[in-house]
C-alpha positions in Angstrom: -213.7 -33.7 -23.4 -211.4 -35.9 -25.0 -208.5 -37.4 -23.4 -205.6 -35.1 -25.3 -208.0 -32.4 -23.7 -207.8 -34.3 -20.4 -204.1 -34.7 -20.4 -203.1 -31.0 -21.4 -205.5 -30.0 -18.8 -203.9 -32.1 -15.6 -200.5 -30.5 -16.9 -202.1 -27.3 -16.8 -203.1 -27.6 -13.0 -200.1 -30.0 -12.1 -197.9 -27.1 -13.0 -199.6 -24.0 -11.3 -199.4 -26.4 -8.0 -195.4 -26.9 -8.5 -195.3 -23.2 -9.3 -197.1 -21.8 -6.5 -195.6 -24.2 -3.9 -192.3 -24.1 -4.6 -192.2 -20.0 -5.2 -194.1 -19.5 -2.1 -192.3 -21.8 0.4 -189.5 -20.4 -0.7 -190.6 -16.9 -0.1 -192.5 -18.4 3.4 -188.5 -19.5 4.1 -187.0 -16.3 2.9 -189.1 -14.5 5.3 -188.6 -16.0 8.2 -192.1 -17.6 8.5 -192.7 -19.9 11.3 -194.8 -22.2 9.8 -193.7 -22.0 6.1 -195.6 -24.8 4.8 -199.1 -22.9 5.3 -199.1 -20.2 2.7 -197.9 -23.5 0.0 -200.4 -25.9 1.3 -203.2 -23.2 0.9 -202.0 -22.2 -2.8 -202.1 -26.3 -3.3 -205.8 -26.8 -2.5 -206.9 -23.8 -3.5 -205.1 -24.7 -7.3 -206.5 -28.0 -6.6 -209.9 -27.9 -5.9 -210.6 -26.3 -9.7 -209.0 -25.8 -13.2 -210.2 -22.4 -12.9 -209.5 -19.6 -11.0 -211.4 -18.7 -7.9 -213.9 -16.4 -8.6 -212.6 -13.1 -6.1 -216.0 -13.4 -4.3 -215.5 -16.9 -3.2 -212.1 -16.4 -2.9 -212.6 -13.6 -0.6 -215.0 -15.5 1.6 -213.0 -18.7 2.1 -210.3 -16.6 3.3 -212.4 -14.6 5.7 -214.1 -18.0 6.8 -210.1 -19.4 7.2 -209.5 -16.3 9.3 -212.9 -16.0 11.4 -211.9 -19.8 12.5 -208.8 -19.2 13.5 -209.5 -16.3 15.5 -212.2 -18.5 17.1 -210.0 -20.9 17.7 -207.4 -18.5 19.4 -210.1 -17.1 21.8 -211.5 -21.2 22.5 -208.1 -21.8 23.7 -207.1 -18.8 25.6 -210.9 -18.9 27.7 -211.3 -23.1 27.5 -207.4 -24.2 27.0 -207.0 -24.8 31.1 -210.1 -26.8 31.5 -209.5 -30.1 28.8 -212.9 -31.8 29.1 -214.9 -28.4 28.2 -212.0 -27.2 25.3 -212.0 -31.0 23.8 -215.8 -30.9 23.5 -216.1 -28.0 21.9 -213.1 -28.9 19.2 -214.8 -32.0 18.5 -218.0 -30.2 17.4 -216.1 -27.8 15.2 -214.3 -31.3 13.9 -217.8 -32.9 13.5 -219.5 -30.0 11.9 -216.5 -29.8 9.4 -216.8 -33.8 8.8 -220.5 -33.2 8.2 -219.8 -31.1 5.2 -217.3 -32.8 4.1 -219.5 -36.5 3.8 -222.3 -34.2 2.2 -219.4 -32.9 -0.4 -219.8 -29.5 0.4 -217.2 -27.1 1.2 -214.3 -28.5 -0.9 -210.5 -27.3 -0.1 -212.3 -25.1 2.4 -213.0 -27.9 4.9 -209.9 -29.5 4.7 -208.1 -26.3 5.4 -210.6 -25.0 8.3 -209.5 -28.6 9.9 -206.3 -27.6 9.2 -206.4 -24.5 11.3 -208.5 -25.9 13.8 -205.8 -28.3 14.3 -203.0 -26.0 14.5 -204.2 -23.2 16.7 -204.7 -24.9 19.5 -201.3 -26.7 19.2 -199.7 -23.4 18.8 -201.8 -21.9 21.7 -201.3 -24.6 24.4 -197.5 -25.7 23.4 -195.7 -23.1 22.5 -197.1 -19.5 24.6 -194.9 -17.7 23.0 -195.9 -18.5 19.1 -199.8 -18.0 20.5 -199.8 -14.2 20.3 -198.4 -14.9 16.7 -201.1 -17.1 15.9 -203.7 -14.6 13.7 -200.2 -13.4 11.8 -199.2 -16.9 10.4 -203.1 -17.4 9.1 -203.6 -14.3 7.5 -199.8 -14.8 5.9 -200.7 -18.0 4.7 -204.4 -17.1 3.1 -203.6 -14.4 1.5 -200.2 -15.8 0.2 -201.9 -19.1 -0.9 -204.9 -16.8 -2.4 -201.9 -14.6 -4.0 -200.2 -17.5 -5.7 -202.9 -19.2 -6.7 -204.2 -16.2 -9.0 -200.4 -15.2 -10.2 -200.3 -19.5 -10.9 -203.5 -18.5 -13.3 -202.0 -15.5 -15.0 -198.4 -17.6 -16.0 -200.1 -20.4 -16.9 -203.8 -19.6 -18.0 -206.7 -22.0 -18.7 -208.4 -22.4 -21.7 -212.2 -20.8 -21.2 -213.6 -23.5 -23.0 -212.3 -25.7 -20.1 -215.1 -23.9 -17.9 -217.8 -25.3 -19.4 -216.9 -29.0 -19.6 -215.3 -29.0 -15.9 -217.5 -31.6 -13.5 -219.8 -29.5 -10.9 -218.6 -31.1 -7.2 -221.4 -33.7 -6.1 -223.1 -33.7 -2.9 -225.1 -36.2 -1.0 -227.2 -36.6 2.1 -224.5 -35.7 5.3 -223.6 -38.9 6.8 -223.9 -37.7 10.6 -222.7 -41.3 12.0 -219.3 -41.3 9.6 -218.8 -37.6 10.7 -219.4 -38.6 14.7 -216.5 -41.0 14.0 -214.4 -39.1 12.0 -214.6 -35.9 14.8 -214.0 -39.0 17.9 -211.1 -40.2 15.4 -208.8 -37.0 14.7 -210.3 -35.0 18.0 -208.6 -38.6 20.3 -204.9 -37.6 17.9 -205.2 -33.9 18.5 -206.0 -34.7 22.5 -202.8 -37.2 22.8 -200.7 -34.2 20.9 -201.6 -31.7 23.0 -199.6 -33.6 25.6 -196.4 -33.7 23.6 -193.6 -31.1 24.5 -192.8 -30.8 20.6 -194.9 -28.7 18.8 -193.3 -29.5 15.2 -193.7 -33.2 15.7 -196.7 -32.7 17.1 -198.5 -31.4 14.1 -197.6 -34.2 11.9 -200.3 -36.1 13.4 -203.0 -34.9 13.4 -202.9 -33.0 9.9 -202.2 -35.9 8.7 -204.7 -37.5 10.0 -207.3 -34.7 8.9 -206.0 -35.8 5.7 -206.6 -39.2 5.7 -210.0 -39.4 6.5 -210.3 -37.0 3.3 -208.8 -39.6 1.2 -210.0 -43.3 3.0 -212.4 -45.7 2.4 -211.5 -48.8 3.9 -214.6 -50.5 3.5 -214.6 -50.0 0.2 -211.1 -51.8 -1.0 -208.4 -53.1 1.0 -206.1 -52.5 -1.8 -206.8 -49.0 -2.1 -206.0 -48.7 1.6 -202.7 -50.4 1.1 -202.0 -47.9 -2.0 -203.1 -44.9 0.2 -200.5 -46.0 3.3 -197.7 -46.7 0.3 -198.1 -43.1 -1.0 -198.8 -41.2 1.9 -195.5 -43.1 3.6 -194.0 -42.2 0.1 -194.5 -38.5 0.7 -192.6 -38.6 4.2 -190.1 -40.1 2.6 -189.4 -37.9 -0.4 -189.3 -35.2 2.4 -186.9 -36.5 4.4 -184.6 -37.6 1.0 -185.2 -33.8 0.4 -184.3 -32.3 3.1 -180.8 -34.4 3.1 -180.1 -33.5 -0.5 -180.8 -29.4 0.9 -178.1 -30.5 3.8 -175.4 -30.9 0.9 -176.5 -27.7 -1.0 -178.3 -25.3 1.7 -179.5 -22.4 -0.8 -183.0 -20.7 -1.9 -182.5 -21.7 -5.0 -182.3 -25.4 -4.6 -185.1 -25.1 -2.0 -186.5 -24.4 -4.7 -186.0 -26.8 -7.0 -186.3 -29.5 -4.9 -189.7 -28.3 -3.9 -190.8 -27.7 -7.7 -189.7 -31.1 -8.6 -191.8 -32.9 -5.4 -194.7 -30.4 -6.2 -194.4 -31.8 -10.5 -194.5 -35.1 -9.1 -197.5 -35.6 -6.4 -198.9 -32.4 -7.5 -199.4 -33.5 -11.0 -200.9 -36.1 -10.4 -203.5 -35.1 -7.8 -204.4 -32.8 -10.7 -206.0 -35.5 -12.1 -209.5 -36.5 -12.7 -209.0 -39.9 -11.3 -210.3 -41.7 -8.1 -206.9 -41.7 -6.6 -205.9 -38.1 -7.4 -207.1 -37.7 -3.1 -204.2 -40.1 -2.4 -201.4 -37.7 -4.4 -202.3 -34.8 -3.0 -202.4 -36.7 0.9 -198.9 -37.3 -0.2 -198.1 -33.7 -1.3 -199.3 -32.3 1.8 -197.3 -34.8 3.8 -194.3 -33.9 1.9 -194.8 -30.2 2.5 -195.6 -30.0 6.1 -192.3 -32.6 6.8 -190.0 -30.5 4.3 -191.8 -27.1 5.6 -191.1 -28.4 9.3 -187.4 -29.6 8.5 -186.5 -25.9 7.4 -188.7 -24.2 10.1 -187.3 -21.6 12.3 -189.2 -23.5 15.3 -187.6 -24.9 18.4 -186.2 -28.2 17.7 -183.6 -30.2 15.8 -184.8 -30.7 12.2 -182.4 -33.2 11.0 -182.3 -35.3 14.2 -186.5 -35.3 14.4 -187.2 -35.8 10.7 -187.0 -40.0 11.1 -189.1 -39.4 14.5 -191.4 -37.3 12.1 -191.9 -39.8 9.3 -192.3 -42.2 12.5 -195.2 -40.1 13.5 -196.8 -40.3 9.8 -196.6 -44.5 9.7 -198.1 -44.0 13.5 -200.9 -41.4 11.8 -201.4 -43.6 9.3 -202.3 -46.9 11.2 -204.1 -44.9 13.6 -206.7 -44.0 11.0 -206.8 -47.5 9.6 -207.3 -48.9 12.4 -210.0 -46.5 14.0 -211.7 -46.2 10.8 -211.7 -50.0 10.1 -213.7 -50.3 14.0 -216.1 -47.0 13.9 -216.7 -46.2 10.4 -220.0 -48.0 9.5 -219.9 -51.0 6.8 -221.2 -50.1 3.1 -224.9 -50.7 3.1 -225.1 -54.3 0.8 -228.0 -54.4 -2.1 -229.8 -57.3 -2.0 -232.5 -59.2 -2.8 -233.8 -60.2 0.5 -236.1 -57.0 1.1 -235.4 -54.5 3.6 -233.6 -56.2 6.4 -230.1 -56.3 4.2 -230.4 -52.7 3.7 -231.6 -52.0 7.0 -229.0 -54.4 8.4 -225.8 -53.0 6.2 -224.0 -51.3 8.5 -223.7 -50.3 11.9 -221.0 -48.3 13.6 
């Protein structure tokens, strides 16, 4: 594919992601949705995870997977949610089983967003009582919303079907079961401090975004990658919080909704690209949805006296998972030309 080819393609995806964010999260807003930033961030990976459109099989089974989680999780919390030590082992096997995929590069979007929901539901069922009962309604509004969009997102702006055959099939490898282990003890140790909070909408920040992170990190690997994830991951709090002061001015649907399609045209078209930091952007765009998409909830909670508490919480998230990931994720395995002890030797956790 040449790179004119390349370019008009990234626009191509970069726009159906502003499009189905912004018109969803505004509709998510219109409707009184609790949590209006689930439907948008659905749309976002599902647009994101391939220049063409889901294929209604698959698309119908992620959703159903989506769903069957949540209303696993809803039951693991309403039977386990009293005894800690019993729930938190069993969420850190879902986290770990999810983490195993995800090292193996299976699963795509659909891992994220199982963690995603594994993450939620329990915050929802143990701080807030009365939003558990409500729990299956907000998942199944934001699949099939996110599923919605990201077809209508294909039929305004369609993809070339030459595109199909040049697009890279998703790689997989040999499940790293140690780099899972840490990555489930990593976000599972967030999600168990959160479940103390008494704020469920600042609570969430952290944990999503750690989930996120460990999608995007490789600390090992570059430290000035790392530096370039914290800068754009901060940047995406921060365009929220910008955001929601310019929506302060002029509180309308309609400039919701531009100031959600100009965010989206801006991280969003970028993590459409086929680049190595393409992760990073749409880190950032999630970021920028769930603070925005908090900050204009219906929830309990002052949204413009939280949001610097909130962006707070993403710096927090952020070192967090440097940190951990810098102590428990095991060092690159080194070729040399020493023999077998340098690869045996390369990395422990």
């Amino acid at each position: 594919m040449s790179v004119e080819d390349l370019i008009s393609e990234q626009k191509r995806k970069g726009l159906r992601v502003a499009l189905a964010a912004s018109v969803l999260f505004v509709a998510s807003v219109a409707s009184g949705a609790l949590v209006p930033f689930l439907g948008p961030l659905f749309a976002a990976q599902f647009l994101l995870s391939s220049s063409q459109p889901m294929p209604l099989g698959k698309t119908i089974g992620m959703a159903v997977v989506i769903l069957a989680v949540g209303v696993f999780m809803m039951v693991l919390t309403s039977w386990f949610g009293d005894r800690p030590a019993t729930f938190l082992l069993l969420l850190g096997l879902i986290y770990f089983s999810c983490f195993v995929a995800q090292t193996a590069g299976k699963g795509g979007a659909a891992v994220f967003l199982v963690l995603v929901v594994a993450v939620i539901a329990p915050l929802l069922g143990i701080l807030n009582k009365e939003l558990a009962a409500s729990t299956l309604s907000i998942l199944v509004g934001g699949v099939l919303g996110g599923a919605v969009m990201m077809w209508l997102a294909y039929v305004v702006i369609p993809e070339p079907p030459s595109i199909a055959e040049t697009a890279p099939q998703p790689t997989t490898a040999a499940p790293d079961y140690l780099r899972a282990l840490a990555n489930a003890a990593i976000l599972l140790t967030a999600v168990a401090i959160c479940l103390t909070s008494d704020n469920l909408t600042s609570a969430a920040v952290i944990p999503i975004t750690v989930a996120s992170l460990l999608g995007q990190l490789d600390v090992a690997a570059s430290g000035r990658t790392a530096f370039g994830i914290v800068v754009v991951n901060l940047f995406g709090g921060v365009v929220a919080s910008i955001a929601y002061g310019v929506l302060m001015i002029r509180p309308s649907l309609f400039w919701m909704f531009v100031i959600v399609l100009v965010v989206s045209l801006l991280l969003g078209g970028r993590a459409a690209a086929r680049s190595a930091d393409a992760k990073v952007h749409a880190g950032a765009l999630t970021t920028f949805l769930i603070l925005f998409g908090l900050g204009v909830s219906p929830l309990p909670g002052s949204a413009a006296e939280s949001f610097s508490t909130r962006i707070l919480f993403v710096a927090m998230a952020i070192g967090y998972t440097l940190l951990t990931t810098a102590l428990l994720w095991r060092r690159p395995r080194q070729v040399a030309t020493g023999g077998a002890d340098s690869a045996t030797n390369g990395g422990v956790l």
